[in-house]
ZAGU-292231 format. One record per atom (N, C-alpha, C, CB): x, z, y. Coordinates in pm, whole numbers, plus 50000, padded with zeros to 5 digits. Glycine has a CB too. Layout:
% ZAGU-292231
XZY...
This chain:
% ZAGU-292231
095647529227648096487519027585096187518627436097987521727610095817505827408095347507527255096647500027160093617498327227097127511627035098357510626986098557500326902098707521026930097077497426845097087488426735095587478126756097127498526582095467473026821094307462326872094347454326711094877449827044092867453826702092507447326565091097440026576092437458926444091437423626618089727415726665089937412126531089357400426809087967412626521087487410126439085987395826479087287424626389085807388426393084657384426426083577383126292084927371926501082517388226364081257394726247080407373426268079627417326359079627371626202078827359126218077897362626082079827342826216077007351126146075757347726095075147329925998075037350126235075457330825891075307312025927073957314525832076937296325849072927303125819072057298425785071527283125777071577304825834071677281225675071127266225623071837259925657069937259925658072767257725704074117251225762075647250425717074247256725870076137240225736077887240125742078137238425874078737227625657079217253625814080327250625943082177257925929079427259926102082627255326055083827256426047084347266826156084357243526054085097273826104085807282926211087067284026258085707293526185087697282926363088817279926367089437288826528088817263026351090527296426528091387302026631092347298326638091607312526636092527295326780094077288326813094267275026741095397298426757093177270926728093267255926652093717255326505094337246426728093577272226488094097277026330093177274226218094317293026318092937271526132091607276225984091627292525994092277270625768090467290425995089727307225968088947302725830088317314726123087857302425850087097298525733085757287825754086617312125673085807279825651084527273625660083717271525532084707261125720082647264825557081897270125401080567261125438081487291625373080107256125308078157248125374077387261525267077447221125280076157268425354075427274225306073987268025285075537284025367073947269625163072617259925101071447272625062073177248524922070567268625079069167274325040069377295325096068927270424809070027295425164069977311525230070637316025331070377321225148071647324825324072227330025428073657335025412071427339625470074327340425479075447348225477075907354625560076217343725452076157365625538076747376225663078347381825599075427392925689079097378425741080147380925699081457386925839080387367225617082377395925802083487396525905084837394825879083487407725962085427388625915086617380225934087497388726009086347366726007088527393025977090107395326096091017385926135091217404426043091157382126225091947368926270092997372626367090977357726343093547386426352095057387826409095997378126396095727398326355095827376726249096857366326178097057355326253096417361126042096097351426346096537336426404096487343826575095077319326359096577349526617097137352126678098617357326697096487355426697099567346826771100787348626791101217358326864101217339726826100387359826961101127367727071100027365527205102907360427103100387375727286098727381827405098937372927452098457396027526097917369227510097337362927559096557351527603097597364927572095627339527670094517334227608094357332427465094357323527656093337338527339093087329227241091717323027267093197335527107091687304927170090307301527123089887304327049089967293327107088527303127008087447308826920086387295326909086677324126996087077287126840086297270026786085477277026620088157251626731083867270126698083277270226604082507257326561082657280026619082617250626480082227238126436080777237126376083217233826341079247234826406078367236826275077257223526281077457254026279077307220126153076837203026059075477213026016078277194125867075127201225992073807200425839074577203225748072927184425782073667208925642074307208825498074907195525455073227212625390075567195325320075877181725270074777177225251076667180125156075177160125262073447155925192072687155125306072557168525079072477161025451071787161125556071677153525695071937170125572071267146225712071397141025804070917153125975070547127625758069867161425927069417172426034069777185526006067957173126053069547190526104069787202926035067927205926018070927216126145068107220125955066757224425893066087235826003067047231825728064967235426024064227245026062065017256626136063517249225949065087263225991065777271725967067017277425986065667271125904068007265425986069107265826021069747273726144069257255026023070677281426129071297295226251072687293126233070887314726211073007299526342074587304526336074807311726468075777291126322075697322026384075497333826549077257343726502073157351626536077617344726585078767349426587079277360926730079517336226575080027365126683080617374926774081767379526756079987384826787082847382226842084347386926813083897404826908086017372526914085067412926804085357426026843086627425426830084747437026775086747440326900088307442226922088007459326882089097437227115088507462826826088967476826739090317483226767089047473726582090697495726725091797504026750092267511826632091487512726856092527505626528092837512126439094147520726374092507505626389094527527526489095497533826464095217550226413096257531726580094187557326431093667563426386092107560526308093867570126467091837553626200090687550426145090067538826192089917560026154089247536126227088397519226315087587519626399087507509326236088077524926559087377530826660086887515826727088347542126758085817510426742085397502226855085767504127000084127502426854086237491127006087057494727142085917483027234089267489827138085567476527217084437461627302084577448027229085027456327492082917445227255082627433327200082587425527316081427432927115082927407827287083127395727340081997390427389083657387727258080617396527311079247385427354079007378427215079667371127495077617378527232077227374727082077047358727144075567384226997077357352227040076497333727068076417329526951077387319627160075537319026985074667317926894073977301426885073677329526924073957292426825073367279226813071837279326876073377275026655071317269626963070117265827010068887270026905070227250827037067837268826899066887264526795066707253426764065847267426811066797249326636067037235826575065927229926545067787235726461064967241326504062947239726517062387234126603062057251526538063147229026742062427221226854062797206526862062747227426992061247204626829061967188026807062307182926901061207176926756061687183127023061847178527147063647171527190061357192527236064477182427091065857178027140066547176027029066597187427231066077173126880067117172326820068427170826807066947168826790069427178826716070647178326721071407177226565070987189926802072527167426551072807165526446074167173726395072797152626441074767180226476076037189626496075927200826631077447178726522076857205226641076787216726760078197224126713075157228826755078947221626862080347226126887080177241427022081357209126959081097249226955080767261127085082687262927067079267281127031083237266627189084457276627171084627282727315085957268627117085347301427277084937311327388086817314227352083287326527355086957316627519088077317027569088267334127556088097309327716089257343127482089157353227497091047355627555088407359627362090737372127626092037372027687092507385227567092067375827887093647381927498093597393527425095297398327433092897390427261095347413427382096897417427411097207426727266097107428227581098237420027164098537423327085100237426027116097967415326995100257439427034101967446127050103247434626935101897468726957102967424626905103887415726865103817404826835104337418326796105067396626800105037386926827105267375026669105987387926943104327367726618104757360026471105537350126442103847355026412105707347426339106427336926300105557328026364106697335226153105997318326455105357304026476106537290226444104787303626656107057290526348107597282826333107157268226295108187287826280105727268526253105017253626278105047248326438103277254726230105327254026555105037246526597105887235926630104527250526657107097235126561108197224526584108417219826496109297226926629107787217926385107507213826274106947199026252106747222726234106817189926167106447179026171105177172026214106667177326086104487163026254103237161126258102837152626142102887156026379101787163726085101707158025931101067148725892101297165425849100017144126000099447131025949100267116825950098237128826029101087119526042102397109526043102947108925916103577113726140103257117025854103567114625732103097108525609103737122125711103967095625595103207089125466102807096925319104127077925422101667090325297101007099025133100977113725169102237097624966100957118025274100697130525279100157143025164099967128825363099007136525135097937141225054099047145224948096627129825009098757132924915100087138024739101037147324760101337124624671101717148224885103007152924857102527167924903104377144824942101407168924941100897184224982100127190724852099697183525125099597184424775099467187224586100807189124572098857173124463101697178524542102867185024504103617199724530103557177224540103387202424656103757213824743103087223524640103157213924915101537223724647100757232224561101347233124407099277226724564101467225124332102127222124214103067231024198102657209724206104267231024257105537231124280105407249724269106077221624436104667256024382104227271324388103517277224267103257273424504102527268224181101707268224047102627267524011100687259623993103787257423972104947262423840105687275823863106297250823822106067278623953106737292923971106167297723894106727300824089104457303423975104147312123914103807311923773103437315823973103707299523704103267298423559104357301923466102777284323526105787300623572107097303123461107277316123536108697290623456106947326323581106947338823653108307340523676106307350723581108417334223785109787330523878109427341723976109937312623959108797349823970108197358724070109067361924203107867371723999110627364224167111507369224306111577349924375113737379424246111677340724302111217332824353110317329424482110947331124280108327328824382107537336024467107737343524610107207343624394108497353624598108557359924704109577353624795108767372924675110287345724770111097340224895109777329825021112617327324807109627324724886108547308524922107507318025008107487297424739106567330724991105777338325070106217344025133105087344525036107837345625181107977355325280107497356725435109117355925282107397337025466106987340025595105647343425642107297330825658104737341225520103597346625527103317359625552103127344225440103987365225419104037380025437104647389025555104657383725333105647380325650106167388625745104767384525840107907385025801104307376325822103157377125950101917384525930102607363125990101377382825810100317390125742100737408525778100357384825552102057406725750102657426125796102277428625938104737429825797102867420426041103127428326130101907421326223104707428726176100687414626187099307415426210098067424326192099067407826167098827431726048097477440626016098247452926018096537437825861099777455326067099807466326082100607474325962098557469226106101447465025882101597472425751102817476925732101267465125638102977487825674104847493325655105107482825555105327512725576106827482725555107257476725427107087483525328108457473425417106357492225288105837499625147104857490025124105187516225150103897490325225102277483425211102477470325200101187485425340103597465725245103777452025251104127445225103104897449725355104997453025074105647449024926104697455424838107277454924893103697460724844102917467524737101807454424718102167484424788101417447324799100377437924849100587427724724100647431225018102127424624796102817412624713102717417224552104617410224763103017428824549103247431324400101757431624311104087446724386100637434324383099347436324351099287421124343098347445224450099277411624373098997397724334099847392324229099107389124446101237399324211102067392924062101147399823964104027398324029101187414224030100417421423848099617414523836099627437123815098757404523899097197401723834097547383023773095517403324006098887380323860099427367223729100087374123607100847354823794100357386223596101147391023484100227396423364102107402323536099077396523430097547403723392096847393423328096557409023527096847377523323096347369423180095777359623301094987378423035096207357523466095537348923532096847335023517095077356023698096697329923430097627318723384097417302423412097657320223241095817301423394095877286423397095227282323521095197279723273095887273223530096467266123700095237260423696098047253123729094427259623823093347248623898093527245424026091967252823902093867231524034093787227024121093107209924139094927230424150091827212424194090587198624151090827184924248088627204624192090977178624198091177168224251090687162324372090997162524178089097168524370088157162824499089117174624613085847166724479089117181724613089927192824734089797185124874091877195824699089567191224965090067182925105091517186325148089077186925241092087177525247092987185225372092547190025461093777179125440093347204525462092527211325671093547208125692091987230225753093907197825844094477201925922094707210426002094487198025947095697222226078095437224026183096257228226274094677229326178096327238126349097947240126456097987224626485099847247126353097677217826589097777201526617098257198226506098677195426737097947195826424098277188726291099887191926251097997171226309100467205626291101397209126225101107219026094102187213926318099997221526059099737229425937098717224425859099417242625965098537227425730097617218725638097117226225529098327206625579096487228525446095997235425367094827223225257095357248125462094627228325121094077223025030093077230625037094677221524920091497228725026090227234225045089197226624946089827233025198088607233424867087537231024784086097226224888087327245724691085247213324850084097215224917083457224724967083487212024871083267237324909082797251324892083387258825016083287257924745084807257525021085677262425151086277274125092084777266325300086637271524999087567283324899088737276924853086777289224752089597283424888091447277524850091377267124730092707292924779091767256624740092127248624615092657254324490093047239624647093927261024546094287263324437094157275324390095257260024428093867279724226093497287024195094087291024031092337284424231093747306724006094067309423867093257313023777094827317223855093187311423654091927318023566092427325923487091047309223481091667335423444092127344723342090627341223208092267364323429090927337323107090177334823014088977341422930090877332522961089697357322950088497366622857088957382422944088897366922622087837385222981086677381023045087067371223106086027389523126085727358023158086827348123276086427354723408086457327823291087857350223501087767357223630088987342423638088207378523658088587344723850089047335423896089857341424007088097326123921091417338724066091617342824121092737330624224091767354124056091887334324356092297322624458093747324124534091137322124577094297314624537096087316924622095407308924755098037305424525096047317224859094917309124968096687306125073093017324225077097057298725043098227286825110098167277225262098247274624997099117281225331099237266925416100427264125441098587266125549100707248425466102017246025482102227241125606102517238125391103577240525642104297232825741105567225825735104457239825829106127216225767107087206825752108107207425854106527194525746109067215825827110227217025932110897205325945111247227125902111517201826030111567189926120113297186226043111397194326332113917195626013115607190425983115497192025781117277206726087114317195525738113947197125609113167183925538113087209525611113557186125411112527173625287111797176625237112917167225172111047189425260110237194625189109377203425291110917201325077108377211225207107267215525293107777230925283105557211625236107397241725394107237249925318106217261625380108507253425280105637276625272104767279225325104907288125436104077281925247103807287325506103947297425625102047306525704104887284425769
C-alpha cells in the first residue's frame, strides 16, 4: 500500500509548441525555438481524487510555422513514486512519443495524444470550480480576468499580506494536501513568497499581449505569456530578478466576483 503516491511526468519537446493538460487542467505549455528541453512536472495538484485521470497533450509548429521541422520531437511519460520515505519509484505509464515529422510521405501540421491512467490518491481537493460559472459565457471576460489579476497585484503592492492569504487559501489547501505538506510546511511556503515581495520584488507586470487558458470545461482560466509563463509577474530592480505569481480563477455561481483557486 503506497502511503503517499506522487505521479510525475518527465517529457521531451523539440522544435515545437505544445500544451499539456490533466483532467482538462493547465499543466504547462511553452513553444521551443531553435533546441530542446527536458523537463518533470508533478501534477497531483489536478488530481482530485482516485481514480480515471487524463493526460492531454497538445503539439503545433513553432510560432511563425506552418510545419513542423525535421527535427521536431515530443516524448513524454508519467510515473508514479512513493514518497513517504524519500522518492522510491513505484511504475512507469509507457513512454509516447510524436510520429517522425522527417517523413514527408505523411505530413502533419499538429498532433493530439491523451493516455487514460487509473490512479489512487489518499485525498480528496477543493473542486469547487466545478459548479462554478462557465466563463466564456461571460461578457468581457478578458478584462474582468486582468482586473481579477490587478486587484491580487494591489494587495500585494500595498502588502495587505493577511489579506493575500485569505484570497490563496484555496490554493494553498490543495497545493498542501497534494504534495503532502504539514501546516508548518504549508505556512512556511506562503511566507517564503511574502519575504521575497517584502525583499524589493515591487513592480507589477502584467503585458498586455497575455493569452486566456481556459480550462476545467471552461470553469477555470488563467493569464499566460506567449512564452507559457504566468502573466503576472514581479520585479525586483537591483540586481533585476523576476518573480512569477502563477494564478487561476473561478467564478462561483451565487458570487460577483472571481476568485482564486
Amino acid at each position: 500500500m503506497i502511503s503517499k503516491p506522487y505521479y510525475q511526468i518527465t517529457l521531451k519537446a523539440v522544435d515545437c509548441r505544445f500544451s499539456l493538460t490533466v483532467n482538462d487542467q493547465f499543466v504547462f505549455q511553452m513553444n521551443v525555438e531553435d533546441g530542446q528541453i527536458s523537463t518533470q512536472i508533478p501534477i497531483n495538484h489536478t488530481i482530485v481524487n482516485s481514480g480515471y485521470t487524463d493526460i492531454s497533450v497538445s503539439v503545433n509548429p513553432q510560432f511563425g510555422q506552418k510545419k513542423f521541422a525535421d527535427t521536431s520531437e515530443f516524448v513524454y511519460e508519467c510515473h508514479l513514486y512513493d514518497i513517504k520515505n524519500g522518492f522510491t519509484h513505484i511504475e512507469s505509464f509507457g513512454e509516447n512519443r510524436t510520429p517522425d515529422f522527417s517523413e514527408k510521405e505523411r505530413p502533419l501540421n499538429a498532433f493530439a495524444h491523451t493516455q487514460k491512467l487509473e490512479v489512487t490518491v489518499p485525498y480528496q481537493l477543493n473542486d469547487a470550480w466545478k459548479s462554478g460559472k462557465d466563463l466564456k459565457e461571460i461578457d468581457d471576460f478578458e478584462e474582468k480576468l486582468r482586473g481579477a489579476y490587478r486587484e491580487v497585484g494591489q494587495i500585494i503592492k500595498n502588502k495587505q499580506f493577511e489579506v493575500l492569504r485569505e484570497r490563496l487559501s484555496r490554493r494553498e489547501e490543495n497545493i498542501a494536501k497534494a504534495m503532502y505538506l504539514s501546516p508548518v510546511d504549508s505556512r512556511a511556503r506562503l511566507n517564503g513568497l511574502i519575504n521575497d515581495f517584502e525583499d524589493g520584488f515591487t513592480e507589477m507586470e502584467l503585458p498586455q499581449q497575455a493569452m486566456v487558458i481556459y480550462s476545467a470545461k471552461d470553469r477555470k482560466a488563467s493569464l499566460r505569456r506567449l512564452t507559457g509563463e504566468p502573466a503576472l509577474s514581479f520585479n525586483k530592480k537591483e540586481p533585476f530578478e523576476q518573480l512569477f505569481l502563477d494564478l487561476e480563477f473561478y467564478w462561483p455561481v451565487e458570487s460577483n466576483k472571481m476568485e482564486v483557486i
